[in-house]
C-alpha positions as CSV (number, residue, x, y, z in Angstrom):
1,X,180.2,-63.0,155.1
2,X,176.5,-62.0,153.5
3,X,173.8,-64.2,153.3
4,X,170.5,-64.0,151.8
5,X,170.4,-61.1,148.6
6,X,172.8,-59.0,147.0
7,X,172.0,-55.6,146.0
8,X,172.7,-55.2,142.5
9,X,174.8,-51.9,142.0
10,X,174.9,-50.2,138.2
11,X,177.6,-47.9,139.2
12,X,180.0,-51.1,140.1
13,X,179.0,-53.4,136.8
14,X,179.9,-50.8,135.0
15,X,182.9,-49.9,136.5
16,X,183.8,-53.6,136.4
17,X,183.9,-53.5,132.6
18,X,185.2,-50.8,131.8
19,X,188.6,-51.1,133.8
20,X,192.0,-50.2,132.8
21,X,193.6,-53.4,134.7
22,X,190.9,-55.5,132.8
23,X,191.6,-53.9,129.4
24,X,195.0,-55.0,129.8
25,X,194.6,-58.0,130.6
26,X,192.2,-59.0,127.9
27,X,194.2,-57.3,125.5
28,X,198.0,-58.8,126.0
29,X,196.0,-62.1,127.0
30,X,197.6,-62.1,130.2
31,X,194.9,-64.1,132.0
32,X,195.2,-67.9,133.7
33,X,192.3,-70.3,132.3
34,X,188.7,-70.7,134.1
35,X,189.3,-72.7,137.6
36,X,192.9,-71.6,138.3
37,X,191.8,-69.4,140.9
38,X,192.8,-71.9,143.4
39,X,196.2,-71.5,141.9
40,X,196.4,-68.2,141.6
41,X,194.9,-67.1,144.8
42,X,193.1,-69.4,147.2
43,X,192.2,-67.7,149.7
44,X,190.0,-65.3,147.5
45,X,188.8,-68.5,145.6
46,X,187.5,-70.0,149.0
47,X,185.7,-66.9,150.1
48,X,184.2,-66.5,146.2
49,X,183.1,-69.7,146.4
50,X,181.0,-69.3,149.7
51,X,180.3,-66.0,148.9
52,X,177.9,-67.6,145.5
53,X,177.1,-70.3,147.5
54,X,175.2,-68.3,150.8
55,X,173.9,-65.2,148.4
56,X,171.7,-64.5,145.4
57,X,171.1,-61.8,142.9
58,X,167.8,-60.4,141.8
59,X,168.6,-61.6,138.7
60,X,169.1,-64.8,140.1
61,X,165.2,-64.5,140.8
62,X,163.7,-63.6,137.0
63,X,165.8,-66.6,135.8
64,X,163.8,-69.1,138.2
65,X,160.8,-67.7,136.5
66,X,161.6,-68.6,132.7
């Protein structure tokens, strides 16, 4: 588990958006409703959840500053 800063990677937020498995899924509407993660798949829910809670983004940074 990380702690302390992310690196922010381009190459990776792209690729995030512009998947083939996420086109579909927006598209046939194929998706369970924010907070079903627990549902869906806890153990991935658990670790995302500790994960944002122990790590911050640079752009977490410029938003303290507003």
């Amino acid at each position: 588990m990380k702690f302390g800063m992310r690196k922010p990677s381009i190459r990776k937020s792209i690729a995030a958006r512009t998947s083939v498995k996420r086109y579909i899924r927006h598209s046939l509407g194929v998706k369970a409703p924010r907070g079903w993660g627990w549902i869906t798949n806890p153990k991935k829910a658990l670790y995302n959840k500790v994960y944002r809670k122990t790590t911050f983004s640079i752009f977490d940074i410029f938003k303290i500053f507003k």
